[in-house]
LOKOL-909385 format. One line per field, with one value per residue: residue number from 1; residue in one letter; x, y, z negated of N, C-alpha, C in turn. Coordinates in nm, 3 decimals. Layout:
# residues N
num	[NUM ...] $
residuo	[a ...] $
n.X	[X ...] $
n.Y	[Y ...] $
n.Z	[Z ...] $
ca.X	[X ...] $
ca.Y	[Y ...] $
ca.Z	[Z ...] $
c.X	[X ...] $
c.Y	[Y ...] $
c.Z	[Z ...] $
***
This chain:
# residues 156
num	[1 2 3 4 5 6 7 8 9 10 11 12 13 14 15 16 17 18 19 20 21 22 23 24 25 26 27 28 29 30 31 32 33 34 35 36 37 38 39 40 41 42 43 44 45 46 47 48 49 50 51 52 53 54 55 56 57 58 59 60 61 62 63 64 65 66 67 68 69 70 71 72 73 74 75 76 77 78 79 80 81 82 83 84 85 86 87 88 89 90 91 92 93 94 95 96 97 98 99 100 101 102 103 104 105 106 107 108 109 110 111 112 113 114 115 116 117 118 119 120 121 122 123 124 125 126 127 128 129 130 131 132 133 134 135 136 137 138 139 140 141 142 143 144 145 146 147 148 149 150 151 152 153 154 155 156] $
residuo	[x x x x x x x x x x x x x x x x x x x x x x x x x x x x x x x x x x x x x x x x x x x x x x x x x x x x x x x x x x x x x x x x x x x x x x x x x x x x x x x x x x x x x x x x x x x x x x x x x x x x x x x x x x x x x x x x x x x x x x x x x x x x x x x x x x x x x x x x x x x x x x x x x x x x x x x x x x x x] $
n.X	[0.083 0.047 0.148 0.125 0.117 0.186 0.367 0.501 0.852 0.941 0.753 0.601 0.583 0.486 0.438 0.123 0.182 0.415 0.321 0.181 0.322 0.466 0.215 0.171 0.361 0.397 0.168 -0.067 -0.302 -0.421 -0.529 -0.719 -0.747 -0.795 -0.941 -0.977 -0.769 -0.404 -0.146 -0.336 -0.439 -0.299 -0.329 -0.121 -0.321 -0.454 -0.747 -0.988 -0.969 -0.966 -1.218 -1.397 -1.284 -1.420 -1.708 -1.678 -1.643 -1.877 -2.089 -2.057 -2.042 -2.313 -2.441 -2.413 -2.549 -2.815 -3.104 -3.462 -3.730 -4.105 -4.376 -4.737 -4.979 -5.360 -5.642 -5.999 -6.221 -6.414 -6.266 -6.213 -6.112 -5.973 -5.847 -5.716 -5.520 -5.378 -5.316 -5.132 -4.894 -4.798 -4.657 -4.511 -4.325 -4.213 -4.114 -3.896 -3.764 -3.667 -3.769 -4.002 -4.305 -4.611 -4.901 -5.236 -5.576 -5.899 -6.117 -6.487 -6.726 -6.990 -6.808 -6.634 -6.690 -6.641 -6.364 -6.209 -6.264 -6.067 -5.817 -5.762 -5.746 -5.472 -5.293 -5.317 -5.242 -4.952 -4.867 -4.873 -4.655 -4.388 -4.182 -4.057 -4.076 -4.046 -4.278 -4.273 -4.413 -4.723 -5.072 -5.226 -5.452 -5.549 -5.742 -5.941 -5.761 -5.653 -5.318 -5.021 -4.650 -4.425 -4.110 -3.819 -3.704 -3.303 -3.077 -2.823] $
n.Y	[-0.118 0.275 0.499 0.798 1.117 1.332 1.338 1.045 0.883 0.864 0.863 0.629 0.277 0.090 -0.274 -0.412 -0.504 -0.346 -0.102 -0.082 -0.112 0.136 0.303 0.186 0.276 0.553 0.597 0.649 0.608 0.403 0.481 0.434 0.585 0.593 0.374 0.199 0.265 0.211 0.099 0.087 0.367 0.464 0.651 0.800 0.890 1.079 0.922 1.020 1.289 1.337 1.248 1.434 1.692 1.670 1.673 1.923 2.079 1.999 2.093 2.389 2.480 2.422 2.588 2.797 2.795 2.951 2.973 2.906 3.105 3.033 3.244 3.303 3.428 3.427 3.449 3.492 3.378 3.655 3.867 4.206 4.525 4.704 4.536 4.366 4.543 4.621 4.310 4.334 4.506 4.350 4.186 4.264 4.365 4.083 3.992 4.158 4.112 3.905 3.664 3.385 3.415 3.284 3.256 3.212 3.132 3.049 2.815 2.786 2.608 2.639 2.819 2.771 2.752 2.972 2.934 3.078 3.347 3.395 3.305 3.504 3.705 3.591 3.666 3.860 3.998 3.876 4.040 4.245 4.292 4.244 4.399 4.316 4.115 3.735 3.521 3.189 2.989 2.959 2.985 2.745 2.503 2.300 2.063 2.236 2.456 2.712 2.810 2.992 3.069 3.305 3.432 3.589 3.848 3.874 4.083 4.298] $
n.Z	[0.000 0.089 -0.127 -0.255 -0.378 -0.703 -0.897 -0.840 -0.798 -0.544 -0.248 -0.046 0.101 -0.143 -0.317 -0.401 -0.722 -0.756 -0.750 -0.942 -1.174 -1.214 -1.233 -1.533 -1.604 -1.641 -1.735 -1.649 -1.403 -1.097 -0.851 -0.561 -0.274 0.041 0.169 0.406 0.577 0.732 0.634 0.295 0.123 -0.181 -0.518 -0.800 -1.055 -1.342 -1.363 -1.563 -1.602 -1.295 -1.285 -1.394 -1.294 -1.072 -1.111 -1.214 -0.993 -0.803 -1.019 -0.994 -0.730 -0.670 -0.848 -0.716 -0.500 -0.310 -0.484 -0.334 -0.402 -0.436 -0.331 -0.446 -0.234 -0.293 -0.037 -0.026 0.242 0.299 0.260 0.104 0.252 0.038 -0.173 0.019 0.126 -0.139 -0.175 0.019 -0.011 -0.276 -0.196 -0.047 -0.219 -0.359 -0.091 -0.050 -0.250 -0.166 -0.252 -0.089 0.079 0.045 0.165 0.158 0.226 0.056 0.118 -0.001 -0.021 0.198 0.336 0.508 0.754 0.837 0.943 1.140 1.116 0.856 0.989 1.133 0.952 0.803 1.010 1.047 0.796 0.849 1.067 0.960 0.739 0.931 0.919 0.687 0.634 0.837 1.002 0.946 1.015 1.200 1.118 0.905 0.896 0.655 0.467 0.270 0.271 0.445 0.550 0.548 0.581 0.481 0.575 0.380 0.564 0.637 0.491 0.610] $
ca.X	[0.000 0.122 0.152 0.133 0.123 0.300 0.437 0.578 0.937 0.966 0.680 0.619 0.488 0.533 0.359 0.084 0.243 0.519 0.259 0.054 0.409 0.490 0.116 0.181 0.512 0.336 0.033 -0.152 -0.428 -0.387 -0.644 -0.743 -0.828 -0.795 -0.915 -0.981 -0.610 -0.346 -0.181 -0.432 -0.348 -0.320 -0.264 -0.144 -0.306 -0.532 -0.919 -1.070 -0.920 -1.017 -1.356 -1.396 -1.275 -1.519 -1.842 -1.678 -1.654 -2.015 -2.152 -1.982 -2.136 -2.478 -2.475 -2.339 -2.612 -2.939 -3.258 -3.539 -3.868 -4.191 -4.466 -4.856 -5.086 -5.452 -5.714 -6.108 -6.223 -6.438 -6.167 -6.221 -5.968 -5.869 -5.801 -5.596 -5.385 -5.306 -5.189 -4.988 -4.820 -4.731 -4.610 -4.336 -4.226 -4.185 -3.995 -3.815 -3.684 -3.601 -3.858 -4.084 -4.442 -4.710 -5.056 -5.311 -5.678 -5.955 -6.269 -6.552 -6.813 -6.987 -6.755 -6.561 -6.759 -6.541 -6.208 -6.173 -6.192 -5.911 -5.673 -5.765 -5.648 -5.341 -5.215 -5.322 -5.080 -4.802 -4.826 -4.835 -4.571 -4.377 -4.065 -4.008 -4.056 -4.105 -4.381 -4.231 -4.503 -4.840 -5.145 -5.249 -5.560 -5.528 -5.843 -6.060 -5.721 -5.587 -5.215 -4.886 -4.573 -4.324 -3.978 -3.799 -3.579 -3.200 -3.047 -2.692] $
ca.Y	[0.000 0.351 0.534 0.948 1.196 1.452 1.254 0.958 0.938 0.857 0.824 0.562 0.217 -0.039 -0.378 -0.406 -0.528 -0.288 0.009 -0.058 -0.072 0.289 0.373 0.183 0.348 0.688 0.588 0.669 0.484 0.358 0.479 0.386 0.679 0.534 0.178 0.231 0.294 0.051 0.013 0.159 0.509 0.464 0.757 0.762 0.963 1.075 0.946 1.029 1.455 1.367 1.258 1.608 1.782 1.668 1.684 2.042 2.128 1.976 2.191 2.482 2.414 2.416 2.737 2.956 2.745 3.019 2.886 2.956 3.106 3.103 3.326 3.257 3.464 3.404 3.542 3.447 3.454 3.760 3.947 4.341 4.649 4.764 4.371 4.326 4.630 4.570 4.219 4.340 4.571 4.276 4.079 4.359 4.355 3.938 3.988 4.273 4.036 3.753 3.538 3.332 3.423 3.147 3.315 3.111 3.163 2.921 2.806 2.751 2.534 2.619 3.003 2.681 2.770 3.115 2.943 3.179 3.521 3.357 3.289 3.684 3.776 3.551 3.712 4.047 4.002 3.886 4.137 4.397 4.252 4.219 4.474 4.279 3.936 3.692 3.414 3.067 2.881 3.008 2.954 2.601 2.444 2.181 2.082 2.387 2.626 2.791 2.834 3.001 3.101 3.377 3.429 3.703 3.898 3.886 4.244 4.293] $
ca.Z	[0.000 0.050 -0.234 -0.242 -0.535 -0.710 -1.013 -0.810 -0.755 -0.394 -0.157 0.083 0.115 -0.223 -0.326 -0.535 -0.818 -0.823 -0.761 -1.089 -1.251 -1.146 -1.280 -1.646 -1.677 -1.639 -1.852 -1.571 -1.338 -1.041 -0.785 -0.411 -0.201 0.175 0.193 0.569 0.637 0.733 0.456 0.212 0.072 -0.301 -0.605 -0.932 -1.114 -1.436 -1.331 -1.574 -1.533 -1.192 -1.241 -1.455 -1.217 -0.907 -1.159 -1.220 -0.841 -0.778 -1.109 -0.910 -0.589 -0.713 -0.910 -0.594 -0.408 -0.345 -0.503 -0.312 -0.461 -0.303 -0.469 -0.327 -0.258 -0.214 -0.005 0.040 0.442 0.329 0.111 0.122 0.268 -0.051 -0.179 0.140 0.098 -0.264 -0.183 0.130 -0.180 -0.378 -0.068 0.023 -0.340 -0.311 0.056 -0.100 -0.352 -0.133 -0.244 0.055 0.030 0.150 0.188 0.215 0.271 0.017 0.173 -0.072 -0.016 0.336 0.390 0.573 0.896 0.864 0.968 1.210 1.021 0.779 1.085 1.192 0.810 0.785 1.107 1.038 0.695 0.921 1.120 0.811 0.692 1.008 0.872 0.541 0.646 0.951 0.975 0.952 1.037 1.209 0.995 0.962 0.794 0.553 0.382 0.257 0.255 0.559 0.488 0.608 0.498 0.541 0.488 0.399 0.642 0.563 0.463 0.643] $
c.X	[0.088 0.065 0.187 0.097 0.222 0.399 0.470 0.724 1.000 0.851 0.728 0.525 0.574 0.406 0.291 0.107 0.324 0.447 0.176 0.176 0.465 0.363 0.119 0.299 0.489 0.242 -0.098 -0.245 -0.377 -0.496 -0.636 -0.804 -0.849 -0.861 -0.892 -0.847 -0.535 -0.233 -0.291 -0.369 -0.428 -0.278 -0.217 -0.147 -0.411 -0.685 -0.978 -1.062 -0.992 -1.146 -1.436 -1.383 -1.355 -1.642 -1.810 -1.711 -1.792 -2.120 -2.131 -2.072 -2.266 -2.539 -2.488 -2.418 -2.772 -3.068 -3.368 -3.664 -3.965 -4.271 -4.629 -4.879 -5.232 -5.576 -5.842 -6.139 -6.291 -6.372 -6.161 -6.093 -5.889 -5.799 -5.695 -5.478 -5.328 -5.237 -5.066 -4.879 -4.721 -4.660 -4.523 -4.303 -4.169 -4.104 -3.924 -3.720 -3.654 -3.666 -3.972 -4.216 -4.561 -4.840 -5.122 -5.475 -5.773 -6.080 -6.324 -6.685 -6.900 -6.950 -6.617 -6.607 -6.703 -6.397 -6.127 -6.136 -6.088 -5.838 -5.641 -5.687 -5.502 -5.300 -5.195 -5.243 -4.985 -4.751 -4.799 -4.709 -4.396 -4.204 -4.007 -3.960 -4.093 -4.179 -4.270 -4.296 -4.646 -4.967 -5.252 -5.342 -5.546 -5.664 -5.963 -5.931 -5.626 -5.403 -5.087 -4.784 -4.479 -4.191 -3.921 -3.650 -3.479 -3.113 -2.873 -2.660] $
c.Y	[0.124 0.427 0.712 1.007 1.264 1.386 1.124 0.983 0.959 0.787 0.731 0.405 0.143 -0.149 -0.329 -0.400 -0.394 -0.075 0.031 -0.120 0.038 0.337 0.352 0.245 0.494 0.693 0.651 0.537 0.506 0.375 0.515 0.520 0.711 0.445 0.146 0.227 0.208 0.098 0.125 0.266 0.478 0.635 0.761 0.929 1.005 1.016 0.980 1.238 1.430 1.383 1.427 1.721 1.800 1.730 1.845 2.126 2.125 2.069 2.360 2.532 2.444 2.533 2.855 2.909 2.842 2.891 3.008 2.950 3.112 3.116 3.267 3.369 3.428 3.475 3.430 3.504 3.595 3.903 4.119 4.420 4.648 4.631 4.317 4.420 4.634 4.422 4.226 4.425 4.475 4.152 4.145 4.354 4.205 3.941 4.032 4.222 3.924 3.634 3.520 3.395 3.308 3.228 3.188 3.149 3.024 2.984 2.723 2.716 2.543 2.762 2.882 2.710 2.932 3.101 3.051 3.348 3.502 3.372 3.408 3.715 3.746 3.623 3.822 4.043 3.979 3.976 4.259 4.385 4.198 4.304 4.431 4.167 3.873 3.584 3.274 2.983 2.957 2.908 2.779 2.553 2.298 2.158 2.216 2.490 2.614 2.860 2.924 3.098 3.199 3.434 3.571 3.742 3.962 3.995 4.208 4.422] $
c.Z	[0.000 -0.087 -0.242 -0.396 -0.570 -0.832 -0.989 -0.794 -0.591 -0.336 -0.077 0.000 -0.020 -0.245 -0.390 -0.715 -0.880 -0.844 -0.909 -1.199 -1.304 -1.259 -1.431 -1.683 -1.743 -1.734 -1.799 -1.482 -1.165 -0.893 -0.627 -0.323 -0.068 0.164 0.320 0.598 0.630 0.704 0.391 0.167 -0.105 -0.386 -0.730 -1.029 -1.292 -1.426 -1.393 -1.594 -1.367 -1.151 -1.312 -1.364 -1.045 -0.959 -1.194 -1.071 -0.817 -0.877 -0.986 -0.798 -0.592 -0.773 -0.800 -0.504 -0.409 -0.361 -0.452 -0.397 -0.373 -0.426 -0.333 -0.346 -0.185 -0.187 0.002 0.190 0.379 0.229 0.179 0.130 0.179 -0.120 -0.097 0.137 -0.031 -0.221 -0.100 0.015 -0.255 -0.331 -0.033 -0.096 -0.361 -0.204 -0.013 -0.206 -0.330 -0.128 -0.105 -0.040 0.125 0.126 0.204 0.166 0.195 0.065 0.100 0.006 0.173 0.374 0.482 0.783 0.948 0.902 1.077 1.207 0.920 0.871 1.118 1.029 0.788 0.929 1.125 0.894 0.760 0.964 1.016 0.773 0.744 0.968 0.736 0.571 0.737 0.943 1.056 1.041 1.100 1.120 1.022 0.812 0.739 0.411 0.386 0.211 0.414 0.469 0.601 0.549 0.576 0.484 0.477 0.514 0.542 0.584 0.494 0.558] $
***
């Protein structure tokens, strides 16, 4: 197997045997990090510092990773002016802060025969909304709610 690392004394290829001699001399471990390769690429070094130091990298990783929010809001098909311009309000403060917004439109009992003035509302919010944030998805019925989502536009 070859054998690489910073605390060997001379690289290159040795037996098994004489490689996990090298690693008890050190008081170190003995670990495989080729297998694929002809000869195998061995290391000797601390594992369990190493495994610390991946689950640190991966902690790492995950913090500096953006979490997306999505906020709802919801409208009935016959939801009034001033109702619609307050939520477009609280839909540019949601873009404005990055978070997705999903609108979505509930149909109660038979206001289901109105899917069509919902699709006119969710599109007339897109469009309101058209300088904050862009529509992901056009508006798509699922059950008794009319849905769609929009993301926010990214600030250079």
């Amino acid at each position: 197997m070859r054998l690489v690392g910073e605390n060997i004394p001379e690289q290159g290829i040795y037996p098994l045997a004489k490689a996990l001699d090298l690693a008890d001399e050190l008081e170190l471990d003995l670990v495989e990090i080729s297998a694929k390769a002809d000869p195998p690429v061995c290391k000797i070094i601390d594992y369990q510092k190493y495994l610390y130091q991946q689950k640190k990298k991966a902690k790492e990783m995950k913090a500096n990773s953006a979490k997306i929010v999505i906020k709802e809001i919801r409208f009935g098909p016959n939801t009034d002016e001033h109702d619609f311009q307050f939520k477009i309000k609280h839909a540019q403060n949601f873009l404005s802060e990055g978070s997705k917004v999903k609108a979505s439109v509930f149909f109660r009992g038979r206001s289901i025969v109105y899917a069509d003035q919902g699709e006119k509302l969710l599109l007339r919010f897109a469009v309101e909304l058209e300088e904050y944030g862009r529509a992901e998805q056009m508006p798509k019925l699922e059950g008794k709610r009319m849905m769609m989502m929009i993301a926010p536009i990214k600030k250079k």
